[in-house]
N, CA, C and O of each residue as an XYZ file, in Angstrom:
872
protein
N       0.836     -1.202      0.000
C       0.000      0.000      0.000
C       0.870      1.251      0.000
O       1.917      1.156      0.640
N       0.567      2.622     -0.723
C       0.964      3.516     -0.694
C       0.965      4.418      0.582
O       0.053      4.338      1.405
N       1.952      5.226      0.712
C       1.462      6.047      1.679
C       0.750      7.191      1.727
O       0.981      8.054      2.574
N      -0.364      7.320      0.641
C      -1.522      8.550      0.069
C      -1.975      7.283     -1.022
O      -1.538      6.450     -1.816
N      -3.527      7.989     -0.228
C      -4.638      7.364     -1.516
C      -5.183      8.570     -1.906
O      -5.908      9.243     -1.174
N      -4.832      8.903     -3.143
C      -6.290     10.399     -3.780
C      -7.668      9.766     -4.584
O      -7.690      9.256     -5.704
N      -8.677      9.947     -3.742
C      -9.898      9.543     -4.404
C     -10.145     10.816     -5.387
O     -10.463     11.966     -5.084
N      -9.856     10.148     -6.864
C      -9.888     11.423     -7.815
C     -10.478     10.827     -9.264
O     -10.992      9.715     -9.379
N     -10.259     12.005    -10.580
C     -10.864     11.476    -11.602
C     -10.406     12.569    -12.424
O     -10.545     13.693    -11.941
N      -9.813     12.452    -13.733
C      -9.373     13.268    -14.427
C      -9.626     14.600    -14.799
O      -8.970     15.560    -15.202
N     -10.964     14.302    -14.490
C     -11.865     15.499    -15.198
C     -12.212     17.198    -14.471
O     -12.633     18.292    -14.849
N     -11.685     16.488    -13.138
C     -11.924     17.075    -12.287
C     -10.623     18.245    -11.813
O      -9.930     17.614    -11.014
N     -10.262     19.105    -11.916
C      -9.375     20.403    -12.228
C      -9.117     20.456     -9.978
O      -8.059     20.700     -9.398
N     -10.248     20.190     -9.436
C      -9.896     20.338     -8.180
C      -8.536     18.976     -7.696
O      -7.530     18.957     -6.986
N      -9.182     18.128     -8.457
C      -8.177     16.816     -8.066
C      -7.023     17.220     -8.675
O      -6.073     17.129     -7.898
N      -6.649     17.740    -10.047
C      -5.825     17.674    -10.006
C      -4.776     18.578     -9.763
O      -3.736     18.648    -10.419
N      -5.235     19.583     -8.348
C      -4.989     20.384     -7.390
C      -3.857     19.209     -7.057
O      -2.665     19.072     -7.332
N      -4.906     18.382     -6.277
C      -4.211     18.027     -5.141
C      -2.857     16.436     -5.689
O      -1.819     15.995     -5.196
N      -3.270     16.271     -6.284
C      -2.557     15.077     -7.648
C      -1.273     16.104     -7.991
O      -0.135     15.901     -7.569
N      -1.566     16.974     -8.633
C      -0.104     17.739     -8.918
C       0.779     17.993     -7.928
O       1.927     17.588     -8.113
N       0.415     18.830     -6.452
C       1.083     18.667     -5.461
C       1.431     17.188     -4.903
O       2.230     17.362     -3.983
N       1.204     15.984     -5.046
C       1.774     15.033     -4.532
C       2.997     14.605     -5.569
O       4.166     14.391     -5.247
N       2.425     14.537     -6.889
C       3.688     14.183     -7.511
C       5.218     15.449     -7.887
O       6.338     15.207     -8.336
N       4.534     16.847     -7.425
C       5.566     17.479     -7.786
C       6.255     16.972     -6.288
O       7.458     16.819     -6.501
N       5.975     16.700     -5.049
C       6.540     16.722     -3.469
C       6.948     15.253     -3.539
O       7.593     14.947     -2.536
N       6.767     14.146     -4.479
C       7.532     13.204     -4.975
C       6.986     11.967     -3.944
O       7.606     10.965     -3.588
N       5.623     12.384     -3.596
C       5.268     11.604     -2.390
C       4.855     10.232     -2.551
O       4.418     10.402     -3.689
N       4.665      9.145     -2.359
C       4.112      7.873     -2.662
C       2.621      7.589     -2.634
O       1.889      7.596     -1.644
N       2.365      7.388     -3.640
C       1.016      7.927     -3.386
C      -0.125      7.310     -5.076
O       0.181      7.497     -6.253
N      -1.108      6.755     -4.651
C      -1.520      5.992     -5.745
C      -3.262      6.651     -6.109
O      -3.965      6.915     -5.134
N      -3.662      6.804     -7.111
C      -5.178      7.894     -7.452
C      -6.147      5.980     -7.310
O      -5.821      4.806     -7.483
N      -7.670      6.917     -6.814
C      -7.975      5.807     -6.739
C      -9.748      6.083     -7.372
O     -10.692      6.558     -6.741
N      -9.722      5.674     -8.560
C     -10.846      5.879     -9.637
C     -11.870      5.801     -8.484
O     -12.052      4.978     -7.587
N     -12.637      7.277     -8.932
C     -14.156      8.056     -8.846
C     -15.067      7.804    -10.225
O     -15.114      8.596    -11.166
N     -15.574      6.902    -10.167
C     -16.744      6.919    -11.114
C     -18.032      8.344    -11.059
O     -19.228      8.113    -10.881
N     -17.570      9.490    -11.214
C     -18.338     10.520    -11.077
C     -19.584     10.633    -12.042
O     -20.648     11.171    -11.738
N     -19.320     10.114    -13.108
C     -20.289     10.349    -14.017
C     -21.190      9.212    -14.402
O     -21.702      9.086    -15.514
N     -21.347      8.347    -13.323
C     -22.405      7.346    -13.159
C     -22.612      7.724    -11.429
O     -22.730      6.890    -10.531
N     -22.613      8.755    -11.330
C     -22.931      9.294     -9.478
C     -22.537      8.598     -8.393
O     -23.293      8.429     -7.436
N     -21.181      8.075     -8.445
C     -20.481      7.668     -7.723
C     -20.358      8.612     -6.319
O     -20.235      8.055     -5.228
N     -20.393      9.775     -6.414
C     -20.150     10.641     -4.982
C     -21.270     10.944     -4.487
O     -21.321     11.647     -3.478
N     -22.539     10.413     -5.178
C     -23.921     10.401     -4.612
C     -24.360      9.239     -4.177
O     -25.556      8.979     -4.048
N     -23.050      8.147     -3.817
C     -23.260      7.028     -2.951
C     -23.439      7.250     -1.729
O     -23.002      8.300     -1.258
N     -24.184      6.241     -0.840
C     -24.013      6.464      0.775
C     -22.469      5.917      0.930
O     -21.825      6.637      1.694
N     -21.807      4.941      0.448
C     -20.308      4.967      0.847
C     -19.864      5.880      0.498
O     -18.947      6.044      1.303
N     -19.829      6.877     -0.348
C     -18.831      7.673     -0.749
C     -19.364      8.956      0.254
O     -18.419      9.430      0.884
N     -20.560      9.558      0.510
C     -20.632     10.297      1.076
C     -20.490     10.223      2.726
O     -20.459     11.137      3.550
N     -20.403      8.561      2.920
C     -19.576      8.031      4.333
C     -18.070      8.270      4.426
O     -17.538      8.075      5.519
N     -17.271      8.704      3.312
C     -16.034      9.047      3.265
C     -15.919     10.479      3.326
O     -15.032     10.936      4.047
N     -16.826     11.428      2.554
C     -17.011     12.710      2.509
C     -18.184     13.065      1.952
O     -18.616     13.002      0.801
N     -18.815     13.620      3.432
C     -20.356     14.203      3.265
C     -20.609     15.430      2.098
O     -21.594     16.039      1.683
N     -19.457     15.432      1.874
C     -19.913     16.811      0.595
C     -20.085     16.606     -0.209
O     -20.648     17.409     -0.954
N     -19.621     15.075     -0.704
C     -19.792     14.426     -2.112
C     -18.873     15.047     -3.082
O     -19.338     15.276     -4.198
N     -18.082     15.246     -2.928
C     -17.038     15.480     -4.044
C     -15.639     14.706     -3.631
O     -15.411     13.907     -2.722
N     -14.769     15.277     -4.692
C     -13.339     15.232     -5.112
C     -12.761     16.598     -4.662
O     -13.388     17.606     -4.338
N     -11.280     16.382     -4.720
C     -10.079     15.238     -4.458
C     -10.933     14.606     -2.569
O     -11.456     15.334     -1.725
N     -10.756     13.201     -2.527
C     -10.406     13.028     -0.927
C      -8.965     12.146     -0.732
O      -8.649     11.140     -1.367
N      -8.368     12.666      0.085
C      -6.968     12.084      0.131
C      -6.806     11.703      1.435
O      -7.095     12.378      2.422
N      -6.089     10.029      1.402
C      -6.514      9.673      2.662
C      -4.824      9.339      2.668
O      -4.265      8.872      1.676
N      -4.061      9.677      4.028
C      -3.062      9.315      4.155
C      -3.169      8.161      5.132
O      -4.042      8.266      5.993
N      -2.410      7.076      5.127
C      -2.471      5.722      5.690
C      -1.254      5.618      6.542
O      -0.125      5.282      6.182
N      -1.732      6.018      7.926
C      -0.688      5.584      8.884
C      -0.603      4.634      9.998
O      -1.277      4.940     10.982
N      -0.110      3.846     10.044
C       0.377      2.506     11.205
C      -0.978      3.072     12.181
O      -1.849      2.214     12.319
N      -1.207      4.199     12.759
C      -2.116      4.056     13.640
C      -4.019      4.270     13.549
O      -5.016      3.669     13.950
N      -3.686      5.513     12.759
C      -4.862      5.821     12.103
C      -4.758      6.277     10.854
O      -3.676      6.628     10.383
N      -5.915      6.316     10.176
C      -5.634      7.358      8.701
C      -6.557      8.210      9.037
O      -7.617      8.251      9.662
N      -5.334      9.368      8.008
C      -6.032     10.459      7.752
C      -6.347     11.101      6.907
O      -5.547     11.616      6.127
N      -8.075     11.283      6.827
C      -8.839     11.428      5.946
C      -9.148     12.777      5.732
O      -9.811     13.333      6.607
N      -8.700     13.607      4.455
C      -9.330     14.964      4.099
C      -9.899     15.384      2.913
O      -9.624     14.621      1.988
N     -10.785     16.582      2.521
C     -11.564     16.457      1.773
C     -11.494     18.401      1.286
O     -11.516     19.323      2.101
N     -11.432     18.500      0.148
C     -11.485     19.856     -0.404
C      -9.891     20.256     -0.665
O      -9.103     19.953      0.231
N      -9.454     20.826     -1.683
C      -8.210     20.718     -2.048
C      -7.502     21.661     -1.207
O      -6.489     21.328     -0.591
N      -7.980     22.788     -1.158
C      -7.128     23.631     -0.387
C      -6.835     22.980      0.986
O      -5.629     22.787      1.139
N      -7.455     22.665      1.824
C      -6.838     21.851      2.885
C      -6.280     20.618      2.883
O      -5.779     20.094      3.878
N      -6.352     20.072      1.668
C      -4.839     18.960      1.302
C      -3.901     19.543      0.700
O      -2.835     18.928      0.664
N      -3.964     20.841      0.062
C      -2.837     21.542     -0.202
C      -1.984     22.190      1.114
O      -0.777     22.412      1.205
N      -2.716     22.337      1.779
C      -2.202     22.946      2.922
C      -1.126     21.682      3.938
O      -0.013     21.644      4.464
N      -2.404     20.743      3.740
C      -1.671     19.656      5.140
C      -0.377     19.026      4.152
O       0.765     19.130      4.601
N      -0.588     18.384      2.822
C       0.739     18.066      2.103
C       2.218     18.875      2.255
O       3.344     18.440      2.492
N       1.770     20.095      2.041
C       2.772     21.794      2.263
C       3.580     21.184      3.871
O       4.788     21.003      4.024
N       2.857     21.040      4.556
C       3.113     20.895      6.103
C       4.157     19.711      6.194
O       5.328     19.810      6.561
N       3.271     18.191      5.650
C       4.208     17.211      5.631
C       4.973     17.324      4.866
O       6.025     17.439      5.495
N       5.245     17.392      3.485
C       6.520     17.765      2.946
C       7.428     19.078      3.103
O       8.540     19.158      2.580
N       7.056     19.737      3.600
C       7.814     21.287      3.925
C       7.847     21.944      2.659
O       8.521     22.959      2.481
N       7.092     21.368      1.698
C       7.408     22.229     -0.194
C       6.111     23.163     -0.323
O       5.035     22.799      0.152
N       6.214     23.970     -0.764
C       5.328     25.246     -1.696
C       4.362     25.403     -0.184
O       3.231     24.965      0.027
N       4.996     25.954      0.461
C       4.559     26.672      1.368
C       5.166     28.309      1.905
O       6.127     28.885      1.396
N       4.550     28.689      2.737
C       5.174     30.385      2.912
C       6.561     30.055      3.646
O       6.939     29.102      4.327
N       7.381     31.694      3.058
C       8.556     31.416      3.893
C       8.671     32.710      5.070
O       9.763     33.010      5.552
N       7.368     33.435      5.461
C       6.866     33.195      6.779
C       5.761     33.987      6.882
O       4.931     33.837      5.984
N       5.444     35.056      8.015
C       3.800     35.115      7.962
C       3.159     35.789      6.993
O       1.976     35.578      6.728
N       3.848     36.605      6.422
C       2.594     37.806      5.666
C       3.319     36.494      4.664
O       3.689     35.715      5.543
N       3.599     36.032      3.690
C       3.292     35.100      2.828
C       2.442     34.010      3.422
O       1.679     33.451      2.635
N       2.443     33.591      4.744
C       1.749     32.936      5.010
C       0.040     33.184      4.277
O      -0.653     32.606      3.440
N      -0.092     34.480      5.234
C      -1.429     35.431      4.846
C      -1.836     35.585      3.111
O      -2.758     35.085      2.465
N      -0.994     36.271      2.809
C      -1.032     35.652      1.161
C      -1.129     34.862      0.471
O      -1.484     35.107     -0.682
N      -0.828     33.459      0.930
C      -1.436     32.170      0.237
C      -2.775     32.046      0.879
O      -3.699     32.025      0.066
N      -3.068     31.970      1.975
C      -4.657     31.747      2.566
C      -5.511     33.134      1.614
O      -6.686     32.919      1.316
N      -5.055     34.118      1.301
C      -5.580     35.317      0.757
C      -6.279     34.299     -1.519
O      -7.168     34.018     -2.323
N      -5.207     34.305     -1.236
C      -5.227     33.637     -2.859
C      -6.111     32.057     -3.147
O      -6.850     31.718     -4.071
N      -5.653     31.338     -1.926
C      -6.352     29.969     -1.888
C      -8.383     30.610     -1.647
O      -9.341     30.096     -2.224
N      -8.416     31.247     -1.113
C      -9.882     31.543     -0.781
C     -10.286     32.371     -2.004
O     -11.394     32.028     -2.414
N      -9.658     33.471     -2.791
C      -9.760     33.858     -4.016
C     -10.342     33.012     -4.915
O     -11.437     33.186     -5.449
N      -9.580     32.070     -5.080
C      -9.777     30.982     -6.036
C     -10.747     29.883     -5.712
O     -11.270     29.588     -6.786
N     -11.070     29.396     -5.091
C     -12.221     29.044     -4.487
C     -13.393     29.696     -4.790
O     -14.447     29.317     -5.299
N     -12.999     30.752     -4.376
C     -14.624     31.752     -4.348
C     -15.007     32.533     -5.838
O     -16.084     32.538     -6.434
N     -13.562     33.261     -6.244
C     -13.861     33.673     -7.511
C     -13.320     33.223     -8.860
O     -13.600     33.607     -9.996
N     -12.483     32.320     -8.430
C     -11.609     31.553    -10.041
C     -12.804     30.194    -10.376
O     -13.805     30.114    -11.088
N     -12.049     29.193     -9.408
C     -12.754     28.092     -9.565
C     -13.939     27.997     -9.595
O     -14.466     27.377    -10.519
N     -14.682     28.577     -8.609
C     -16.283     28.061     -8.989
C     -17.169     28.773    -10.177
O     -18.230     28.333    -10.618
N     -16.717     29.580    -10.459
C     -16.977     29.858    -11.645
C     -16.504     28.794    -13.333
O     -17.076     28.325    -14.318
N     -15.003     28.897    -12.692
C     -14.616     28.351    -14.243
C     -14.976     26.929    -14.265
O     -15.328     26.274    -15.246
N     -14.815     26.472    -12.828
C     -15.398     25.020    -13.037
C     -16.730     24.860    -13.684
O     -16.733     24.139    -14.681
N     -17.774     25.346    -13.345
C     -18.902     25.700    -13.502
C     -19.547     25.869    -14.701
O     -20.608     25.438    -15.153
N     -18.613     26.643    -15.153
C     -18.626     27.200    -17.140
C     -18.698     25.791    -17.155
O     -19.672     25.044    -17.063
N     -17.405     25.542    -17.298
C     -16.823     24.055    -18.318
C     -17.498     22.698    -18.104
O     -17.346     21.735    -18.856
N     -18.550     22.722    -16.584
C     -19.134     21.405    -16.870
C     -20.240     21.724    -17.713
O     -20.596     20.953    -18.604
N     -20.752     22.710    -17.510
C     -21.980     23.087    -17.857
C     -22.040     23.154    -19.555
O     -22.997     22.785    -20.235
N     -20.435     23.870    -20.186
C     -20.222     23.990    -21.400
C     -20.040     22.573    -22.094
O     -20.674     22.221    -23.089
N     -19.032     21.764    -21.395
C     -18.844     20.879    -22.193
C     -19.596     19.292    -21.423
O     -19.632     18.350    -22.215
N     -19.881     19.146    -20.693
C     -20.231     17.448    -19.772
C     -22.085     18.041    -20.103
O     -22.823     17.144    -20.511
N     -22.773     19.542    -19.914
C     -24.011     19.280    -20.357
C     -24.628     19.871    -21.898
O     -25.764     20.034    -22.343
N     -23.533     20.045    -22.322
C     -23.822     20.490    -23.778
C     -24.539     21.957    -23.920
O     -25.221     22.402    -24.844
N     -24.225     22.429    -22.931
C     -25.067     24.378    -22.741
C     -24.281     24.703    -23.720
O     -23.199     24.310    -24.156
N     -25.165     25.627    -24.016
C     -24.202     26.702    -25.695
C     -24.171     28.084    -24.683
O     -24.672     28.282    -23.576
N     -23.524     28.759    -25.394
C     -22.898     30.295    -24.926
C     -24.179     30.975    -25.188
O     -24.171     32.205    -25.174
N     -25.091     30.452    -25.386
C     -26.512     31.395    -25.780
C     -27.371     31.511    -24.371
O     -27.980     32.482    -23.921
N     -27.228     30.348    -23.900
C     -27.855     30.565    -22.682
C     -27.285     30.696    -21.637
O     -26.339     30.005    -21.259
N     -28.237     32.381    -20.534
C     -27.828     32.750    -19.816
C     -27.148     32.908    -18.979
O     -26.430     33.870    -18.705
N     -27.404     31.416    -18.197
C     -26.559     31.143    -16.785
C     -24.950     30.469    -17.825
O     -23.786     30.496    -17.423
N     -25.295     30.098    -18.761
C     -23.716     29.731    -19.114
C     -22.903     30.951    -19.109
O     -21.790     31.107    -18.605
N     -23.811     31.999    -19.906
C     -22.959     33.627    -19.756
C     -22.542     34.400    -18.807
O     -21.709     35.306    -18.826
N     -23.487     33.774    -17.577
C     -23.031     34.710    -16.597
C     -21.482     33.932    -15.963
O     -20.382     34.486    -15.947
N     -21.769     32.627    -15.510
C     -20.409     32.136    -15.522
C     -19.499     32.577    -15.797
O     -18.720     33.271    -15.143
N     -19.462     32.058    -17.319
C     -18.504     32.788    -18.493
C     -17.817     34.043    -18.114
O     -16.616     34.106    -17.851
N     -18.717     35.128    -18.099
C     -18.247     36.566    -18.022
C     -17.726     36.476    -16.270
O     -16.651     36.979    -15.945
N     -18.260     36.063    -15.656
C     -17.424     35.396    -14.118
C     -15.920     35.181    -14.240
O     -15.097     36.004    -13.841
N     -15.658     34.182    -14.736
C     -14.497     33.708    -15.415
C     -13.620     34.459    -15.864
O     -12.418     34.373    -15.611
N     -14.319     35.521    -16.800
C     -13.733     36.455    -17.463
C     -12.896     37.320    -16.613
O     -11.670     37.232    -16.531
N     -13.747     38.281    -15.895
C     -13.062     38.971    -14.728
C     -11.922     38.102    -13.710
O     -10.838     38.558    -13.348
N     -12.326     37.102    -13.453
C     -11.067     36.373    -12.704
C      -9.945     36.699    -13.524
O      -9.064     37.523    -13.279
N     -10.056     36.051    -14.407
C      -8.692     35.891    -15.631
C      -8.370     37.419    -15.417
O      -7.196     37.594    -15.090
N      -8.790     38.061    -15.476
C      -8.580     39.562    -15.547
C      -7.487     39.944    -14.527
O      -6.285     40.144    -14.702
N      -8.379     39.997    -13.219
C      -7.427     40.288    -11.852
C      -6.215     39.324    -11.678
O      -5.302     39.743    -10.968
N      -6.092     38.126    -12.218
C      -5.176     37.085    -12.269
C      -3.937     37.360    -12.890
O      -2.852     37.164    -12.343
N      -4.103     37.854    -14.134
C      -2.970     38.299    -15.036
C      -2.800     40.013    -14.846
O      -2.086     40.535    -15.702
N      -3.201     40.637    -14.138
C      -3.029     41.838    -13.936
C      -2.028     41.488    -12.126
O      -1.259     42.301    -11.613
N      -2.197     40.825    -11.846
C      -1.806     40.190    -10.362
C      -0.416     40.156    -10.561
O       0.466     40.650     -9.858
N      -0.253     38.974    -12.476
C       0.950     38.138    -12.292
C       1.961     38.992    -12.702
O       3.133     38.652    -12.542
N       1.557     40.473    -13.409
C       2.436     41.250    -14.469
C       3.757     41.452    -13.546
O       3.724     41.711    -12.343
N       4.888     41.291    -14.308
C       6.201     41.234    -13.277
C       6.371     40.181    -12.355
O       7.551     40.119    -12.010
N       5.802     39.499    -11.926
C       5.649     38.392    -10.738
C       6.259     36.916    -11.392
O       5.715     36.651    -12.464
N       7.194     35.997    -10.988
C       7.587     34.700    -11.713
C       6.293     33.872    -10.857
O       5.977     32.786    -11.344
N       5.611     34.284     -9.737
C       4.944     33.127     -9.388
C       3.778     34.195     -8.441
O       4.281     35.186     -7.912
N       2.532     34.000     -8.292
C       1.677     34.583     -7.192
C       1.642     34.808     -5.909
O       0.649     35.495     -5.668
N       2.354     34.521     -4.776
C       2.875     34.923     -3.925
C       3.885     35.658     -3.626
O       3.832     36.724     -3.012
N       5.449     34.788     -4.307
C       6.180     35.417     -4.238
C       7.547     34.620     -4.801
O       7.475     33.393     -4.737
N       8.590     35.100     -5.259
C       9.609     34.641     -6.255
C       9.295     33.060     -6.495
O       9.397     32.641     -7.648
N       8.882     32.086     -5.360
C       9.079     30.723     -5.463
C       7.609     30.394     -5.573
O       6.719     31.133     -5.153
N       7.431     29.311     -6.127
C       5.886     28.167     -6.326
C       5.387     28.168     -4.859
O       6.281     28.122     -4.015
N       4.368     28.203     -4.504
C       3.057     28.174     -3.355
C       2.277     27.644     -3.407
O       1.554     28.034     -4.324
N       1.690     26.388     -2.604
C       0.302     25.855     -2.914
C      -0.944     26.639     -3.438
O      -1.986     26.088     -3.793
N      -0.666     28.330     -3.450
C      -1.556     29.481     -3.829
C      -1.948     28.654     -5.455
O      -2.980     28.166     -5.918
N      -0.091     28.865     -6.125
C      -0.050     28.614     -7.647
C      -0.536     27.277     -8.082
O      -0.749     27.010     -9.264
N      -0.761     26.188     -6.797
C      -1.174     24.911     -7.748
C      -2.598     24.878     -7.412
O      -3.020     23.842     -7.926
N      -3.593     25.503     -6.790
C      -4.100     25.503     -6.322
C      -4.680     26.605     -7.565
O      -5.713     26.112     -8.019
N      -4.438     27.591     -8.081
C      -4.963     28.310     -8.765
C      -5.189     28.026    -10.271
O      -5.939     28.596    -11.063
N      -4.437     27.111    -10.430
C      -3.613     26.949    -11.657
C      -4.825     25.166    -12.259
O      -4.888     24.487    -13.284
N      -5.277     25.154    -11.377
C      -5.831     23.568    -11.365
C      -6.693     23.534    -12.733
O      -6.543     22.538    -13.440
N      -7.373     24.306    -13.061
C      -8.457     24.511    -14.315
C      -7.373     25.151    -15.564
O      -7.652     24.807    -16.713
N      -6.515     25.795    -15.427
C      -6.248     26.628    -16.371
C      -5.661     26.423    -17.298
O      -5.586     27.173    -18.271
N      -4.857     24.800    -17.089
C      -3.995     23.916    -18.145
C      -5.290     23.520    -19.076
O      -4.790     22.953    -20.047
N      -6.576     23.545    -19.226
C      -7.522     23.769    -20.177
C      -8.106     24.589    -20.717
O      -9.308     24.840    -20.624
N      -7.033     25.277    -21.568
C      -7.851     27.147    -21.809
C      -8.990     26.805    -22.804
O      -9.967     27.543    -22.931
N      -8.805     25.512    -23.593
C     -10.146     25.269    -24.605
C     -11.213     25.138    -23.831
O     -12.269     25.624    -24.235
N     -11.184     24.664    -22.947
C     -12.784     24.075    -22.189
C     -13.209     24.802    -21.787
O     -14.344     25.067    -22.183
N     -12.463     25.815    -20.486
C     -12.915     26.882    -20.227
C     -12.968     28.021    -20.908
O     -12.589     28.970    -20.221
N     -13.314     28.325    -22.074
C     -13.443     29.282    -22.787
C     -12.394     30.732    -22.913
O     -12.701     31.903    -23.139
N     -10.750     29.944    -22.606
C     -10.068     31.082    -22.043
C      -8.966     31.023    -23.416
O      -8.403     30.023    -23.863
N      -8.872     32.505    -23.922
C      -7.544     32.637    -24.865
C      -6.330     33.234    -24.685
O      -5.939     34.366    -24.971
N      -5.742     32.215    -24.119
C      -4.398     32.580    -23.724
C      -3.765     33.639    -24.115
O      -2.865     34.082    -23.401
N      -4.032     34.133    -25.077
C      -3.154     34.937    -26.417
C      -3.243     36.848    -25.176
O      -2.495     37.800    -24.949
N      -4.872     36.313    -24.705
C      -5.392     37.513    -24.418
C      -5.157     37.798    -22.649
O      -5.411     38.803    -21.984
N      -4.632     36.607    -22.285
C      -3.528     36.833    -21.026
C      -2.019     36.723    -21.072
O      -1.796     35.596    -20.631
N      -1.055     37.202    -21.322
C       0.082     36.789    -21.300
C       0.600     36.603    -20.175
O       1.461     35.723    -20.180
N       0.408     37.095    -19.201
C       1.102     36.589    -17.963
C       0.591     35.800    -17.093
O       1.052     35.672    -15.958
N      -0.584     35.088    -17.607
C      -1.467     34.109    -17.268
C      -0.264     32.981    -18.242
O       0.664     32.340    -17.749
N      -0.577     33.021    -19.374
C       0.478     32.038    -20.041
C       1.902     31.869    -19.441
O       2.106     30.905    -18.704
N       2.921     32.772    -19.720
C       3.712     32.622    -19.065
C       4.048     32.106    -17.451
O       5.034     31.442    -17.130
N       3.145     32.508    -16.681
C       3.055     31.528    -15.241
C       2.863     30.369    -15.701
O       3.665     29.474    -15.431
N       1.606     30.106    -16.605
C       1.354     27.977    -16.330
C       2.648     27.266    -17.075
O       2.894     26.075    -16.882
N       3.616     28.259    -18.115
C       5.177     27.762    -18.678
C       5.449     27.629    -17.469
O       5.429     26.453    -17.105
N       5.761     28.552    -16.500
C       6.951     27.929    -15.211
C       6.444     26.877    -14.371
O       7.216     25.984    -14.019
N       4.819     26.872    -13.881
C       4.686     25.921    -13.357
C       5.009     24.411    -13.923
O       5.463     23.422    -13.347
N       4.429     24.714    -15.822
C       4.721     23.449    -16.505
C       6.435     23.428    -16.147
O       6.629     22.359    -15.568
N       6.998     23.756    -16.199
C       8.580     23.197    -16.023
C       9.371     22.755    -14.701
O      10.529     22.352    -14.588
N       8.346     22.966    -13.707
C       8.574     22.573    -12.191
C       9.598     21.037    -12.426
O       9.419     20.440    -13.487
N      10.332     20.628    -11.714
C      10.587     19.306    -11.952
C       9.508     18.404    -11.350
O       9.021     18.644    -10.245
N       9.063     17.115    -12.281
C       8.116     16.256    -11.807
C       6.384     17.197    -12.506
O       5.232     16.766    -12.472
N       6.644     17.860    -12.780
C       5.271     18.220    -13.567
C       4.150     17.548    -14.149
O       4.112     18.041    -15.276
N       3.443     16.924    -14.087
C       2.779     15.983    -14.996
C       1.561     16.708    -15.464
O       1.224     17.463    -14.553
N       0.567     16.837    -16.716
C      -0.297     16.524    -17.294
C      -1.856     15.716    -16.242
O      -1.725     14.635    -15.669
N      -3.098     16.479    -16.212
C      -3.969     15.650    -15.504
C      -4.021     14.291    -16.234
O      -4.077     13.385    -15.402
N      -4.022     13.973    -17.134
C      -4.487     12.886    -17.905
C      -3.440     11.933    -17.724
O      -3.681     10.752    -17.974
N      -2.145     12.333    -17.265
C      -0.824     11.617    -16.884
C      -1.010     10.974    -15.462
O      -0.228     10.036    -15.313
N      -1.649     11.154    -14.598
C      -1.806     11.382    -13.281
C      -3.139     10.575    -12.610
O      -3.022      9.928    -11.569
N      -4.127     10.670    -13.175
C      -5.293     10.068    -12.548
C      -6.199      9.596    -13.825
O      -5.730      9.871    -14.930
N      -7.174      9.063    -13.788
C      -8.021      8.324    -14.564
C      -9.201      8.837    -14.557
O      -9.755      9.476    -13.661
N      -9.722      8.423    -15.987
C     -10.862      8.811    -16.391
C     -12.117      8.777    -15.309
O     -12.323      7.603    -15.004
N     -13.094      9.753    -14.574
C     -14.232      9.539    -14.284
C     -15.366      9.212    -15.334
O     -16.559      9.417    -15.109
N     -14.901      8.720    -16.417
C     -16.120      8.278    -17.622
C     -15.685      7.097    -18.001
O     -16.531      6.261    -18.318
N     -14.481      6.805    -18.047
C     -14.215      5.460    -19.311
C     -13.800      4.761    -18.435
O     -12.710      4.984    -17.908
N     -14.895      3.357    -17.948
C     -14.251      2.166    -17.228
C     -13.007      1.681    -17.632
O     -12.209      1.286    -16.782
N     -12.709      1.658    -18.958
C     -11.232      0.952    -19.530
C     -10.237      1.423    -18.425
O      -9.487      0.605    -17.892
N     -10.230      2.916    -18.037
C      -9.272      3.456    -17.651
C      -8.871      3.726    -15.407
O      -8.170      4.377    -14.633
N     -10.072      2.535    -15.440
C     -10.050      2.677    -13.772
C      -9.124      1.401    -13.288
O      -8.861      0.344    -13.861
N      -8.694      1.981    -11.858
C      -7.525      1.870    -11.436
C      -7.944      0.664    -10.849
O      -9.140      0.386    -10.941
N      -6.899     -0.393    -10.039
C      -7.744     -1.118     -9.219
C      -8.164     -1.281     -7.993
O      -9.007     -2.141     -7.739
């Protein structure tokens, strides 16, 4: 057995929050197929693991107990802790990653997530409303994001932060989410440095399909 299980699924931009931070921190650690799109997290077992019904849950397995957590930013946080990597190097960065992790949460992700299931998993066109309001949601994030990064090698501060993987989780899909790179440049240029981190991987490199049984783990 590994020492990290991530209950995850490709599709999912929060998982691969927490999936990127384990393999960039080089941790041992094995993904363990979410059938999401046959309502797998609308099981009573699964919501016996996490009442919220979602992804990432990452359970670390120790000799005495395991420990079980749920929502990425607080496995970004507790990973940061056990490995000592992409965390602050002291308080007001501290404050600044909790500043950015709740940002993104509140105004990146749930929006862009939101667009993109809605755009592409329910077939909404850009004609209708609530897809637009999203959308234009989205829009403004991207906005304050790359106006954030101008001059900056990373969002906190000179070095990578669970802020940046944590922000960054949706954005390696600018097709889905309706985003043109061309029209952020310092949005682009950040996901180049993160892409070159050593140990970088690709979601699709990393965890398995929540749609295609072929591709579940065992």
């Amino acid at each position: 057995m590994t020492d990290f299980t991530l209950d995850c699924f490709l599709e999912s931009g929060n998982a691969y929050k927490a999936a990127l931070m384990l393999e960039l921190s080089s941790a041992d650690w094995s993904p363990r197929r979410v059938a999401f799109f046959t309502g797998q997290t609308r099981s009573p077992e699964f919501r016996e693991m996490n009442v919220m019904g979602e992804v990432p849950v990452l359970t670390h397995h120790k000799p005495d107990s395991d420990v079980v957590l749920s929502q990425s930013g607080a496995i970004l946080d507790y990973l940061s802790r056990k490995f000592d990597r992409f965390g602050p190097a002291n308080e007001d960065e501290r404050r600044e990653i909790l500043r950015w992790l709740l940002w993104d949460n509140h105004k990146l992700t749930s929006y862009v997530a939101t667009y993109r299931f809605m755009s592409r998993f329910q077939k909404k066109t850009d004609e209708d409303p609530v897809t637009q309001f999203f959308q234009a949601r989205a829009v403004n994030a991207f906005k304050v994001l790359d106006a954030h990064l101008g001059g900056r090698d990373f969002v906190v501060s000179g070095h990578p932060t669970i802020a940046d993987l944590s922000l960054c989780g949706y954005l390696f899909w600018p097709d889905q989410i309706g985003m043109d790179l061309t029209a952020y440049p310092n949005i682009a240029a950040w996901l180049d440095r993160i892409a070159a981190l050593p140990g970088y991987k690709r979601p699709e490199e990393l965890m398995p399909s929540g749609m295609d049984p072929a591709t579940a783990t065992a």
